[in-house]
N, C-alpha and C positions, 0 to 999 in steps of 0.2 A: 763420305758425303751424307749430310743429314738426311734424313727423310720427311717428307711432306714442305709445304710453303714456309721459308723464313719469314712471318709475319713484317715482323717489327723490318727487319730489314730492306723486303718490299717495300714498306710503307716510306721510308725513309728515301730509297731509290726513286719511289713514284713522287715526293713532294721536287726532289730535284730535279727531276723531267719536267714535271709541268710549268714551275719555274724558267726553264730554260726555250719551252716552247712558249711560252708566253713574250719571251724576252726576242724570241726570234723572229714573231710577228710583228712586236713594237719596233724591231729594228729598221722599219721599213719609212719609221717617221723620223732616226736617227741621223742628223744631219742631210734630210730631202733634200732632194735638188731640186730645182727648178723645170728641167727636162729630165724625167725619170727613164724618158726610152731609148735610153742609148746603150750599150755594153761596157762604154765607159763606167755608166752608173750602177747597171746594173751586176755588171761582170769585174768591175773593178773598185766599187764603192767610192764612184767619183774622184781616186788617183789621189784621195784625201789624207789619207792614214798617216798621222803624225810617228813620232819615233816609239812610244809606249803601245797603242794600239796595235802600230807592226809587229813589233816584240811578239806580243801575244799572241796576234794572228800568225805570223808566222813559226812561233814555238805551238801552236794547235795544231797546224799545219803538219808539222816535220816531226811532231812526236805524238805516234798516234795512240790508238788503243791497242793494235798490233803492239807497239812498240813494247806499251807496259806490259802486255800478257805475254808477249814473244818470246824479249830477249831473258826475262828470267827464265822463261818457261826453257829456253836453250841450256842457260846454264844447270837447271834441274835435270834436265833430259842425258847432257852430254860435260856437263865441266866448263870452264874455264873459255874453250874454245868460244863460248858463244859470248865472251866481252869482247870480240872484234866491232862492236855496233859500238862501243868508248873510244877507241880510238880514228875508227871512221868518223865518228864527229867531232872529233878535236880537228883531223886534218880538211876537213870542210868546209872550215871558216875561213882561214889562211886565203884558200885557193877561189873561194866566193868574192872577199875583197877586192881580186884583181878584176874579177871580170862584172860583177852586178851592179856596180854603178854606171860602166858602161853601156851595159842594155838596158839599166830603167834608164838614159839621159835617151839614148835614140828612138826608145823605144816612145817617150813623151816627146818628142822633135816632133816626129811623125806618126801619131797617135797610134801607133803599132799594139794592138789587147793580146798578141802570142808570140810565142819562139819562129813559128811560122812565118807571121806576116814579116818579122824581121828578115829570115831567110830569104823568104822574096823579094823581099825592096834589095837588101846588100847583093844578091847573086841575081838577080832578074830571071828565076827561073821557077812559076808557078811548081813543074813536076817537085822539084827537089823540096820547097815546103809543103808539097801535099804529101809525101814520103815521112817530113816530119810531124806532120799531123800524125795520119795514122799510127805513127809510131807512138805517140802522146797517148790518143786515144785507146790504142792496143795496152802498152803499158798501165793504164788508170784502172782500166777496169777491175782485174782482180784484186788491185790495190782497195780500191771501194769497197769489193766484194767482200774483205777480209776486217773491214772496218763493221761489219752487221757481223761475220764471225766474234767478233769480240765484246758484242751485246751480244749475241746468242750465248757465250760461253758467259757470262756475268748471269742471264736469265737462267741457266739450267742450274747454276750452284746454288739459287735462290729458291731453285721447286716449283720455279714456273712454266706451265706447259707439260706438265706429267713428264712419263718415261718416256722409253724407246717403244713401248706397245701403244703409246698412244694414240688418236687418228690424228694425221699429218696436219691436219687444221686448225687443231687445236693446240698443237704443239707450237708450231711457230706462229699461233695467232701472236704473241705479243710482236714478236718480231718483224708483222705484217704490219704491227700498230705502230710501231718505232718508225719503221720506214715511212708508212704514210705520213707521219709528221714531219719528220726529217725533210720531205718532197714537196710537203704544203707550205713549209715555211720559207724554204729555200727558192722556190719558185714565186713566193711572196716578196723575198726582200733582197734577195741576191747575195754577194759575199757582204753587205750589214751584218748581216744574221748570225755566219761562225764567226766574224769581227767580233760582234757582241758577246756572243755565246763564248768563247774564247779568255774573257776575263775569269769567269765562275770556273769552269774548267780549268785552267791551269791553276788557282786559287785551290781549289780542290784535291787537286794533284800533288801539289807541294805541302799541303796541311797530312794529306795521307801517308809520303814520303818520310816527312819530319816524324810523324807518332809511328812506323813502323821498324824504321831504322834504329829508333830507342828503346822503346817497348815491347817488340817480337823478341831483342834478344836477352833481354832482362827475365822473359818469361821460359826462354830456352836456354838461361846458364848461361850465355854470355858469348861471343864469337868464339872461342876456344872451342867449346864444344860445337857450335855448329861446324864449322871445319872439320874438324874430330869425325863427326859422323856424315859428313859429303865426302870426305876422304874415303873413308871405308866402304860408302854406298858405291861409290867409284868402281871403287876395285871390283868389286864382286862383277861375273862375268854376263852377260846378255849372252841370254840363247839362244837369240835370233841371227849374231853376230859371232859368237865364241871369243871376242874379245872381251876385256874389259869395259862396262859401261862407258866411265870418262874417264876426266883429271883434275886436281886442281889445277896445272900448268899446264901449258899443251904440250903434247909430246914433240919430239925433235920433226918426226913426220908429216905432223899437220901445218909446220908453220909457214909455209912457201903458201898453202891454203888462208890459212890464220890473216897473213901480210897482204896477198893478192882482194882477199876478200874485203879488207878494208878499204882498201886503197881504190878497188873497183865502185866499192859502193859511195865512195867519198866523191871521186867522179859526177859518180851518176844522179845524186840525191839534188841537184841542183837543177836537172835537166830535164825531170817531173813538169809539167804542165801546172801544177796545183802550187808549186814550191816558186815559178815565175807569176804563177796569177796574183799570189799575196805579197810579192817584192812589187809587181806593178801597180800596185793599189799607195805604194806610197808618195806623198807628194813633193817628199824634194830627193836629189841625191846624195844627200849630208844623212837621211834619218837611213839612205840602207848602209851608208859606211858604219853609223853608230851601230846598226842592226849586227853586223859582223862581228864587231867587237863583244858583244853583250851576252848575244845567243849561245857563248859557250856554258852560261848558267848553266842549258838543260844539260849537257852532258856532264859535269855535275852529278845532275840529278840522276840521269843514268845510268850512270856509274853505283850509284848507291842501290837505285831499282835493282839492278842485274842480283844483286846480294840478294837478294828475296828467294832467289832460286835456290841458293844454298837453305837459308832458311825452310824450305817447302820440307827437302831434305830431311830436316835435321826434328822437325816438326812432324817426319813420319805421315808426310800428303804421301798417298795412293790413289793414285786415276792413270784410265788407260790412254784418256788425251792428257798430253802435256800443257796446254794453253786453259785448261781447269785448274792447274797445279796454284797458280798463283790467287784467283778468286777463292779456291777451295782454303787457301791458306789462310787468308781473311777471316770467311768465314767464324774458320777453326779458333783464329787466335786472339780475334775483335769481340768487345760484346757487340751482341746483334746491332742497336746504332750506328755503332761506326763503321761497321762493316757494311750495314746501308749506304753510309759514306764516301766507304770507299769503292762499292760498284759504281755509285751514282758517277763516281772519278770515271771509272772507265767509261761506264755507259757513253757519258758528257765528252769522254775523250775518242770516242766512234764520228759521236756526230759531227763537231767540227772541221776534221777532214774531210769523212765524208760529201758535205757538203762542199767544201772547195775545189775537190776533187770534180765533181761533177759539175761545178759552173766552169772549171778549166777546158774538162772533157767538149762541154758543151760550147764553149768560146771558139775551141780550135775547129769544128765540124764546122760553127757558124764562117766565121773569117776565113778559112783556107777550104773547105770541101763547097758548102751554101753559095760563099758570096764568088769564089774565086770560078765556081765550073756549074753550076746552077743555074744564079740568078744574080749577075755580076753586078744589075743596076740596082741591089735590095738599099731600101731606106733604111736608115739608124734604129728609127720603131719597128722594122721588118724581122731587121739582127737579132733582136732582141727578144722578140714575140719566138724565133724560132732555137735561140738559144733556150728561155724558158722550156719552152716543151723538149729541146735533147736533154735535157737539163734532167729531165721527170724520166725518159725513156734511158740514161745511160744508169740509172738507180734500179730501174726495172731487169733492166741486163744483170747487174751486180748479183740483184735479191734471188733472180732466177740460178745462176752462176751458185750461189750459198744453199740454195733450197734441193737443187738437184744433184749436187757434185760433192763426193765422197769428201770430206773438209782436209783430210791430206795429201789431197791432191789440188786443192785448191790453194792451200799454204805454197807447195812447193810450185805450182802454176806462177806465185806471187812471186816467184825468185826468176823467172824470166824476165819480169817486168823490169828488171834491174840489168839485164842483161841485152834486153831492147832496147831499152829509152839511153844505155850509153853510146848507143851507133848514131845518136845526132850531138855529140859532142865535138866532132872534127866539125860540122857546119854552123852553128851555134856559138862555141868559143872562139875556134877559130877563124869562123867571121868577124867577130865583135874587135880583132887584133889586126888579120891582116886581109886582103883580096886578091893574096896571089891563088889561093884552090880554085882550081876550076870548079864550075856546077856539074857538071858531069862525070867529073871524077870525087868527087864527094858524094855523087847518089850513088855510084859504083861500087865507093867503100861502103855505105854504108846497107847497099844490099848483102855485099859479101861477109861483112859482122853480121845481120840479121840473120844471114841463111846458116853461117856457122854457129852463131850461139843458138839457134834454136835445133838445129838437127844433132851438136853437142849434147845440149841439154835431154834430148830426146832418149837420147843411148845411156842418160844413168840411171843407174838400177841402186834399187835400195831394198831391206827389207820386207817392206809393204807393198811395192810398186816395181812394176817392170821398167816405167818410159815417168820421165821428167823426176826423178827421185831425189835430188840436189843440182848444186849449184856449182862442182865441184870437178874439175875431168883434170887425166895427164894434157901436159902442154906441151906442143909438139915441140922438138927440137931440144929438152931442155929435162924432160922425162920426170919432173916434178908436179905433183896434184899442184892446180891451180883453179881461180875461180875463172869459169867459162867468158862468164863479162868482158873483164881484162884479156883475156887473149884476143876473143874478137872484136875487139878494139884497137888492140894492136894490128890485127891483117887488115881493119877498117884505115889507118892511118898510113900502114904502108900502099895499100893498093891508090889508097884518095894521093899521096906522094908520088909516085911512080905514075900513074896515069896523068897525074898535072904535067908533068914535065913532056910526055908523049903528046897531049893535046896542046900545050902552051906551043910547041914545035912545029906542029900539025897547022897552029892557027888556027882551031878551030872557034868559033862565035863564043864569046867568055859572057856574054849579057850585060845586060847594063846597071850600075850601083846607081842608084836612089840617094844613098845618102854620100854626107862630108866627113869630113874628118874633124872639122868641130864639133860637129853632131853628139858626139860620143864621149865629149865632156861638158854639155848646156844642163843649164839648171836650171827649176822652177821659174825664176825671174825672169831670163833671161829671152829677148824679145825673138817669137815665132815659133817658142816650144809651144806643144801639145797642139798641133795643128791635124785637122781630119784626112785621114789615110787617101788619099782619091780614089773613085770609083775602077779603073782599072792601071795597073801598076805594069809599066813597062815588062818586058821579058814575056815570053811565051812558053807554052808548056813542053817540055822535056825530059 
């Protein structure tokens, strides 16, 4: 890592920040509504978002700065094993077709702004979508928190903010200043802002992708030789482990991991808070069928990213963080310019989720905690006024979460997230299909996933770490590593099944459904969509 400030490269980073904050606050004029105080407009950018717009917004959304630093930084770390994020998003698409047209058409019927309020209109049972809230909001936050990990690690390979002896304030002053804007703007113009911001950013990303993928290996001899020397870095053994590093192939043993992990995260990547806020911002059901189709671009791009890792490899990056490996590589292999360029990608690539992240976070505390057990008569200006401020405070959580917590235990805190937010996929999907689950046997399973994947998670041990070390445990019954997620998901489905049938017998009170059965195929046009959610919504809390 060089020493002292990359001038030229800062300076280049800093012209695309401010660009982009500029852009964030003008986004407030972009397409105004008429009544700016509602969460429609503010939380959902008035349900306008044509098919291009969504694209972006939702490829800012689902591919983040994490994403870019991550998954090479996996395959630098460990081999091969870390392109399960490729084939997790091939299978994602597929499985989003069946069911997201579905919830944007009810979800505009009955002006529903979360995965929540839908819960409770379809089950009539407040408990079970306040279950899914917090589960939303549990989930996001380290997710956020790891979106400022990845401007931290773009600032430190730049030389800003001194060393490890520096004083703490001055070290993360930029990254106090990143936030505050990110906070100022977001709370200015609501999801406009990473809508907008979202074009430059991916624009960015793809420009970087394209001169990397050509150019790194022209200047390292060609893929032959990188392989060449990721092979052989492979093999040599880790003394923290006594095995081998990695591989290029996964070995016979990891794959039931390999499989389980995709397939879990394919799931779950839908059932984000942040991943529905940007599908409900669109205004017909035709723009998120196209969305499906289209959004396989980014994995694509992915795919190509991931190669980077090998490259870091091959290009002989040395750092003791892994999530440096890929800025440092830049750095190294860019003239200063572009490698401005290319942090500015990342930087730009923090903020945009970021920022949806928390108007999501802050949507669902509004609708399902606020309006549902609070202050149940709150006016549309009310929602709105109080989303804004969770909106500021779920970003202060985040910073604090980044600022105080050892950053590899924060990564792998990240890997809960995925292992939470899939315990509302029996209530969520399959609401959206049928109403035979009872409400009570779906909060059941989805406590008994919760309590299992996280007291799982808690018992792996890694090198570094006693408790939360991966994502990765034996499976019971079957005695193959598996991803924690997926299993508790599985006892979530079986207990949610098994108990329906117990209570369906019992007769016990199943609640009352809100919606029709047309509901869940209406479109934009179609007369009595996007009607306001009524102040209190049958069913009682449970």
């Amino acid at each position: 890592m060089n020493d002292g400030v990359n001038g030229v490269a800062l300076g280049v980073f800093i012209f695309f920040f401010l660009a982009v904050t500029v852009m964030g606050f003008l986004a407030a004029r972009w397409r105004k509504a008429e009544n700016e105080h509602s969460l429609d407009e503010w939380g959902l950018g008035g349900r306008s978002f044509g098919t291009w717009v969504t694209w972006f917004l939702l490829g800012g959304d689902l591919y983040t700065a994490y994403t870019f630093v991550a998954v090479p930084a996996a395959i630098y770390a460990a081999g091969a094993a870390g392109f399960f994020a490729v084939p997790y998003t091939i299978l994602v698409y597929p499985l989003i077709f069946t069911f997201l047209p579905r919830l944007w058409s009810v979800s505009h019927k009955h002006g529903y702004v979360t995965t929540s309020d839908f819960v409770r209109g379809r089950f009539g049972s407040k408990g079970l979508s306040l279950a899914v809230a917090l589960t939303g909001i549990l989930a996001t936050m380290p997710y956020i928190a790891l979106q400022l990990v990845g401007i931290q690690a773009v600032l430190d390979v730049m030389g800003v903010g001194g060393g490890e002896n520096t004083n703490w304030f001055i070290k993360d002053l930029p990254l106090l200043i990143a936030f505050g804007v990110l906070a100022a703007y977001t709370y200015s113009s609501g999801l406009r802002a990473p809508a907008l911001i979202a074009f430059v950013k991916d624009t960015l990303i793809y420009i970087v992708i394209a001169v990397a993928i050509i150019y790194i290996p022209i200047k390292l001899g060609g893929f032959d030789d990188i392989f060449a020397k990721a092979s052989e870095a492979y093999s040599q053994t880790n003394p923290a482990t006594g095995a081998p590093r990695g591989s290029l192939v996964p070995a016979e043993a990891g794959q039931w991991t390999y499989a389980t992990l995709a397939l879990g995260s394919a799931l779950a990547l839908f059932m984000y808070p942040h991943s529905i806020t940007a599908t409900l911002s669109s205004k017909s059901r035709e723009v998120i069928r196209r969305n499906t189709t289209i959004l396989p671009l980014y994995s694509l791009m992915l795919g190509l990213l991931a190669l980077l890792g090998f490259m870091a490899i091959a290009a002989g990056i040395k750092v003791q963080n892994g999530q440096l490996a890929i800025p440092q590589l830049f750095e190294t292999m860019f003239p200063d310019w572009f490698a401005g360029v290319a942090f500015a990608a990342i930087g730009i690539g923090a903020l945009v989720p970021a920022a949806i992240m928390s108007i999501a976070a802050a949507n669902l505390f509004t609708r399902n905690i606020y309006k549902d057990f609070i202050k149940p008569d709150a006016t549309p200006a009310q929602e709105t006024k109080v989303s804004k401020l969770v909106s500021l405070l779920v970003k202060v959580g985040a910073l604090a979460f980044v600022l105080t917590m050892d950053k590899t235990v924060a990564i792998n805190f990240q890997l809960l997230g995925g292992i939470w937010i899939l315990q509302t996929f029996p209530a969520l999907v399959g609401g959206l299909f049928t109403r035979w689950f009872h409400r009570w046997a779906l909060l059941a399973g989805w406590a008994v996933g919760m309590v299992y994947g996280t007291v799982a998670a808690y018992g792996v041990a890694s090198p570094t770490q006693k408790h939360f070390g991966g994502s990765a445990k034996e499976i019971p019954g079957i005695g193959e590593i598996g991803y924690i997620g997926l299993t508790a998901f599985v006892l979530n489905v079986v207990v949610t099944v098994v108990l329906t049938f117990v209570l369906k017998a019992l007769k016990a009170p199943d609640g009352i459904d809100e919606t029709k059965p047309e509901d869940y195929t209406a479109d934009a046009g179609d007369p009595g969509v996007k009607v306001e959610l009524p102040p209190a919504t049958a069913g009682s809390a449970h």
